[in-house]
C-alpha distance (Angstrom), angle and dihedral (degrees) to the residues before:
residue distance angle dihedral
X1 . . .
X2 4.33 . .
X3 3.76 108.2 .
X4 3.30 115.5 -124.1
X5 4.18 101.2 -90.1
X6 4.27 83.4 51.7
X7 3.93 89.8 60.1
X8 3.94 94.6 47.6
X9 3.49 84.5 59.0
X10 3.46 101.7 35.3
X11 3.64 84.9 57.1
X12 4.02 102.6 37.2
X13 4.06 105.0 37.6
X14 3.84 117.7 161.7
X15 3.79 115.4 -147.4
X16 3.71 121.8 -122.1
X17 3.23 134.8 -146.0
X18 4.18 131.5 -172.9
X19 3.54 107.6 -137.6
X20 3.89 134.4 168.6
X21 3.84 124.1 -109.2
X22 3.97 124.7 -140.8
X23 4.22 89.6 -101.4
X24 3.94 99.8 48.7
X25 4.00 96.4 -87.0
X26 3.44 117.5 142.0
X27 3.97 112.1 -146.6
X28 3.60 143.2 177.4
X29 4.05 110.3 -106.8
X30 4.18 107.4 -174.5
X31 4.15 126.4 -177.2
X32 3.88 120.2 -168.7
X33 4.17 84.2 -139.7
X34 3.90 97.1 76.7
X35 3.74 94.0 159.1
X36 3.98 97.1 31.2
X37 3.42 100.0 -106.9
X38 3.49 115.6 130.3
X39 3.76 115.5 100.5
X40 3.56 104.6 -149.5
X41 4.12 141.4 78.0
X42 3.72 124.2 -54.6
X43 3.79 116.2 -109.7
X44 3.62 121.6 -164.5
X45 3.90 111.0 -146.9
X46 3.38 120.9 -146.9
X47 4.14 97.6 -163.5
X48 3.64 129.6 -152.8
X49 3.94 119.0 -88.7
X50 3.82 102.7 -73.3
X51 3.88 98.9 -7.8
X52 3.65 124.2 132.8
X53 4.01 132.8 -147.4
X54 3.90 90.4 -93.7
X55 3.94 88.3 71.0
X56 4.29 83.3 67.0
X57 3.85 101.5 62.7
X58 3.83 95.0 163.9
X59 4.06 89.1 49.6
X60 3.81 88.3 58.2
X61 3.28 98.8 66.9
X62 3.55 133.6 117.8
X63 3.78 95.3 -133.8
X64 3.96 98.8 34.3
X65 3.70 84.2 125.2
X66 4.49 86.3 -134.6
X67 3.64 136.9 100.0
X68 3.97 101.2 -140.0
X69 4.18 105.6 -166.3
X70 3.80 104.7 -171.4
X71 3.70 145.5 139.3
X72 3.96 147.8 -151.9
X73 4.03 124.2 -91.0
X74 3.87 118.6 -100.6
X75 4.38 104.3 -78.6
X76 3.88 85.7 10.7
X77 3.95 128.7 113.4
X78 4.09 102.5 -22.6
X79 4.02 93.1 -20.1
X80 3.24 124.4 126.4
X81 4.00 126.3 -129.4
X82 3.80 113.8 -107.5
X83 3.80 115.8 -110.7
X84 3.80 88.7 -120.2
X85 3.77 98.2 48.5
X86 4.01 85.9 -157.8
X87 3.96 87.1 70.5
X88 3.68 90.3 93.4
X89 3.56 110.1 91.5
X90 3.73 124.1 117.8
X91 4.06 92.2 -94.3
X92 4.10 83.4 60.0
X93 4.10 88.2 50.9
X94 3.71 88.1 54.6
X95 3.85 87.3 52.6
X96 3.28 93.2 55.6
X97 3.86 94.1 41.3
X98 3.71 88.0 62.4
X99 3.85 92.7 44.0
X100 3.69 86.4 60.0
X101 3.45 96.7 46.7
X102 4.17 87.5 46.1
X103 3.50 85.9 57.6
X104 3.73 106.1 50.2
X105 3.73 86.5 43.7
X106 3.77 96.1 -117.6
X107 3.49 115.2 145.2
X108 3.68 106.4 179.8
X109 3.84 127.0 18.6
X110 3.75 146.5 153.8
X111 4.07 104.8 -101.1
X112 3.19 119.2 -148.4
X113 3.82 126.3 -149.3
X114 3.91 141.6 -147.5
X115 4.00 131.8 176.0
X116 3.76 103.5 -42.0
X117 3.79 89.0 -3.5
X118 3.72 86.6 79.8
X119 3.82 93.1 63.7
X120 3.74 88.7 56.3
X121 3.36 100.8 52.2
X122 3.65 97.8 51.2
X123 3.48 93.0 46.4
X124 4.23 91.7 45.1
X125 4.05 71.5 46.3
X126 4.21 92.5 57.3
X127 3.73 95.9 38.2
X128 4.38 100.0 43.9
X129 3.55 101.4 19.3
X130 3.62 86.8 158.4
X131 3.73 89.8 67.8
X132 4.16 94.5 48.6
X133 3.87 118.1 80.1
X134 4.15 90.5 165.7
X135 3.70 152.3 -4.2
X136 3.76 127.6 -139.5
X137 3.51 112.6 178.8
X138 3.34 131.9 -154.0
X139 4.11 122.1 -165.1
X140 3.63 90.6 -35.5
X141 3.49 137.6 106.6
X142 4.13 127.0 -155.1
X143 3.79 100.2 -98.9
X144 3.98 146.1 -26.4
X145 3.94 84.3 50.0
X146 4.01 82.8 163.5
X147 4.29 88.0 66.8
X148 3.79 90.7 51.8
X149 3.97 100.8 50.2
X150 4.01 110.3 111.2
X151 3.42 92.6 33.1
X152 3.92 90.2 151.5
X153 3.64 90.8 53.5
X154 4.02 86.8 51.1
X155 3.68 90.4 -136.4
X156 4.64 112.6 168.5
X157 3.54 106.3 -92.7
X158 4.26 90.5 -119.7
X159 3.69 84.2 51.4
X160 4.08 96.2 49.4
X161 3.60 90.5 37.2
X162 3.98 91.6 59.7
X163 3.61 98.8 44.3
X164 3.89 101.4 52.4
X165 3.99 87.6 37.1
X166 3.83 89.0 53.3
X167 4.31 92.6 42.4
X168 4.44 88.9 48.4
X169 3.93 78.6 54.6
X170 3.47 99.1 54.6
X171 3.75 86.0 40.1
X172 3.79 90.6 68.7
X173 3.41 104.0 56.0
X174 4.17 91.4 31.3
X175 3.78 92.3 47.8
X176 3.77 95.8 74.3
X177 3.46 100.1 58.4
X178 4.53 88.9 43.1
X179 3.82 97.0 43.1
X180 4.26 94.5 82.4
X181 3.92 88.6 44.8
X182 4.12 92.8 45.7
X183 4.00 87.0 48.9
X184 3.30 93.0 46.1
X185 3.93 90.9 47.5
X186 4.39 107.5 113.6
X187 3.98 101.6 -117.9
X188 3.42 111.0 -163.8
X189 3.66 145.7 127.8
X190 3.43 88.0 -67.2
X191 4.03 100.9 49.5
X192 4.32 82.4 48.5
X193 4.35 86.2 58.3
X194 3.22 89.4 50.5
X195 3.60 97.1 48.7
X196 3.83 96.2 36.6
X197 3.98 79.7 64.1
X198 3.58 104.2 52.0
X199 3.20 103.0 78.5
X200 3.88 98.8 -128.9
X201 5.02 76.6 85.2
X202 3.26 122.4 21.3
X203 3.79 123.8 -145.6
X204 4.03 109.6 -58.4
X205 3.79 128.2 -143.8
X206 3.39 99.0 -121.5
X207 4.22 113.1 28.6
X208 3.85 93.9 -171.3
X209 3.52 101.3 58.4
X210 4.19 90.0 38.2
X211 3.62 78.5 60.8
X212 3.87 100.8 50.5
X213 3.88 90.9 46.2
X214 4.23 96.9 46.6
X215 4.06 81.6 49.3
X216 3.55 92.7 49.8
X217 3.96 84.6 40.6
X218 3.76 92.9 58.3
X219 4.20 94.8 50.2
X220 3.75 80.1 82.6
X221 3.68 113.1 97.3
X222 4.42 105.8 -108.6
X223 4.20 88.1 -133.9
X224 3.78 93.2 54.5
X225 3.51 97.8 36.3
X226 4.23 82.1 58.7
X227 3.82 93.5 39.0
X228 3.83 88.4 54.8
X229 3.73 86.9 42.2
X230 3.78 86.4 49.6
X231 3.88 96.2 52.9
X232 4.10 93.0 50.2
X233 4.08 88.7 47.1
X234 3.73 81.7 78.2
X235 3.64 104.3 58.6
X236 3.78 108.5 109.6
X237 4.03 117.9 -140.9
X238 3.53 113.0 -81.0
X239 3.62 125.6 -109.9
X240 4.00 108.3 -109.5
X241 3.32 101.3 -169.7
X242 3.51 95.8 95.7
X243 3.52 102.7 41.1
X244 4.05 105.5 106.8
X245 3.54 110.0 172.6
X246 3.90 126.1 74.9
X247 3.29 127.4 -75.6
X248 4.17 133.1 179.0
X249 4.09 124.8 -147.3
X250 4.04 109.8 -150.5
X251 3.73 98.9 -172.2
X252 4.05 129.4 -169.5
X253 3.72 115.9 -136.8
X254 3.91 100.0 -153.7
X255 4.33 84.0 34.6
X256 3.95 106.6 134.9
X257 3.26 101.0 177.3
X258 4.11 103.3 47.2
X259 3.90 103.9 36.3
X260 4.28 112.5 -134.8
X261 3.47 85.5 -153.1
X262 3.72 96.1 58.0
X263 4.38 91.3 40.6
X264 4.32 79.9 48.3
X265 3.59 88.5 62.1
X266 3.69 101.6 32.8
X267 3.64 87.3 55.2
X268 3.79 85.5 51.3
X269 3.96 90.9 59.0
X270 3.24 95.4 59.7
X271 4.18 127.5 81.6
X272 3.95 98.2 -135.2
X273 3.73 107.1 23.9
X274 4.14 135.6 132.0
X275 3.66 120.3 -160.5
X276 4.10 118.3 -162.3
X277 3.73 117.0 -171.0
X278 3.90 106.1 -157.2
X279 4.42 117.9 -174.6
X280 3.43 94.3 -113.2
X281 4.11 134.3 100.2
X282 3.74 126.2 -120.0
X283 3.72 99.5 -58.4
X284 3.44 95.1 65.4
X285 3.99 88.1 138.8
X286 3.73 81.1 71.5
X287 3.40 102.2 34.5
X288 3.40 104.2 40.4
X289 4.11 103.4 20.4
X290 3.94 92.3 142.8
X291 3.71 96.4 52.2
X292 4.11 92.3 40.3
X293 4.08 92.8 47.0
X294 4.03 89.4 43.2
X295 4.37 83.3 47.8
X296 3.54 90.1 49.7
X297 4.22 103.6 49.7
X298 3.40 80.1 53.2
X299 3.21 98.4 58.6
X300 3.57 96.2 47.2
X301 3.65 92.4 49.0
X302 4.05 85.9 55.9
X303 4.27 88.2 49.1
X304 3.80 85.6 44.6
């Protein structure tokens, strides 16, 4: 008999596809309408750094009413590493954004944005605003995401900014020796309690398929997960004064790696902007899925 994670997957499965980026990198593209079923818009998700479609449980859905188009970082989840392992900043995500979109044939969507995705989609958002007709957010902010982590511990930006810069780097030299013991780690129901109570996650909606997408999470080698983190810690904050079309900030109140306070006031910037601030932490896609997916059709009903 499937356990319980094998049915949620069994019953939710995102297609993939292997596609080919503007520089030569092959990557993993993946849409949760395999058979082309879904009547509803086409989204264009903009993932978190290293996450995988499990990590959106109300997105795989049969009836989630959205086409999600998205795809899998460079060295992450069936993508391959680019030749020049520098071409992984957050101006190379956009390329490969755009790929994606090239591919599907969509030429104009509402991109939505989690973690570092966020930075890439407003950016993708400066440089082809002809392709952007929205941006929903997701506990992210539009650049310098580095600055804003511990926002709940209200540490200065310079000083936040120096510590998690200086921990990634440590990461990439310490990750090779940790990256057999944290795929060898048992993730289960019982590993996503224990997380869901540590403060860092609170508890998720649905524990088994939390657990298939941290596994899946943790195939990705620890020193390139950090070197990719590495690269995106340089993207500056994006200029939002040219950024017309509407946008929404969903915010985490206990999120310390994507500071509310920092998407309050980015949402502020901008001329047509909403900001919600939800008590969760950063995985509010797992937390929270109901309230995010209910945030979002809203939002495209607004765009229209």
């Amino acid at each position: 008999m499937p356990t319980s994670a094998a049915r949620a997957v069994a019953t939710r499965s995102p297609a993939f596809r292997d596609i080919l980026s503007d520089d030569g990198t092959h990557l993993r593209a993946w849409t949760n309408d395999p058979d082309g079923r879904i009547d509803g818009p086409t989204v264009v998700l903009c993932n978190g750094l290293g996450t995988n479609a499990w990590c959106w449980p109300a997105l795989l859905s049969p009836d989630c009413g959205v086409r999600i188009v998205s795809w899998n970082h460079r060295g992450v989840g069936g993508s391959e590493r680019p030749v020049d392992p520098s071409h992984v900043e957050i101006e190379h995500f956009v390329q490969d954004g755009l790929s994606v979109m090239d591919h599907f044939g969509i030429d104009r969507a509402v991109l939505m944005g989690w973690s570092m995705g966020v930075n890439t989609m407003f950016e993708l958002a400066v440089r082809q605003p002809e392709r952007v007709a929205g941006l929903f957010a997701v506990a992210g902010v539009p650049g310098d995401t580095f600055a804003t982590m511990l926002g709940p511990l209200h540490v200065p930006h310079a000083v936040a900014r120096a510590i998690t810069v200086n921990l990634s780097r440590a990461m990439t030299v310490a990750g090779r020796a940790l990256s057999p013991v944290a795929r060898r780690l048992p993730i289960g129901s019982r590993t996503i309690a224990v997380l869901s109570h540590s403060g860092f996650m609170l508890p998720v909606r649905d524990p088994a398929l939390a657990a298939v997408g941290v596994k899946e999470f943790l195939t990705t080698p620890l020193d390139w997960y950090f070197h990719l983190a590495l690269s995106t810690s340089r993207h500056a904050r994006v200029s939002l004064s040219s950024i017309s079309v509407p946008a929404v900030f969903v915010a985490a109140t206990y999120d310390v790696l994507a500071g509310a306070r920092d998407m309050a006031t980015a949402a502020a910037r901008m001329s047509d902007a909403e900001y919600v601030e939800l008590r969760g932490s950063h995985f509010l896609p797992m937390e929270k899925p109901e309230v995010v997916h209910r945030l979002l059709l809203e939002f495209l009903d607004r765009v229209g």
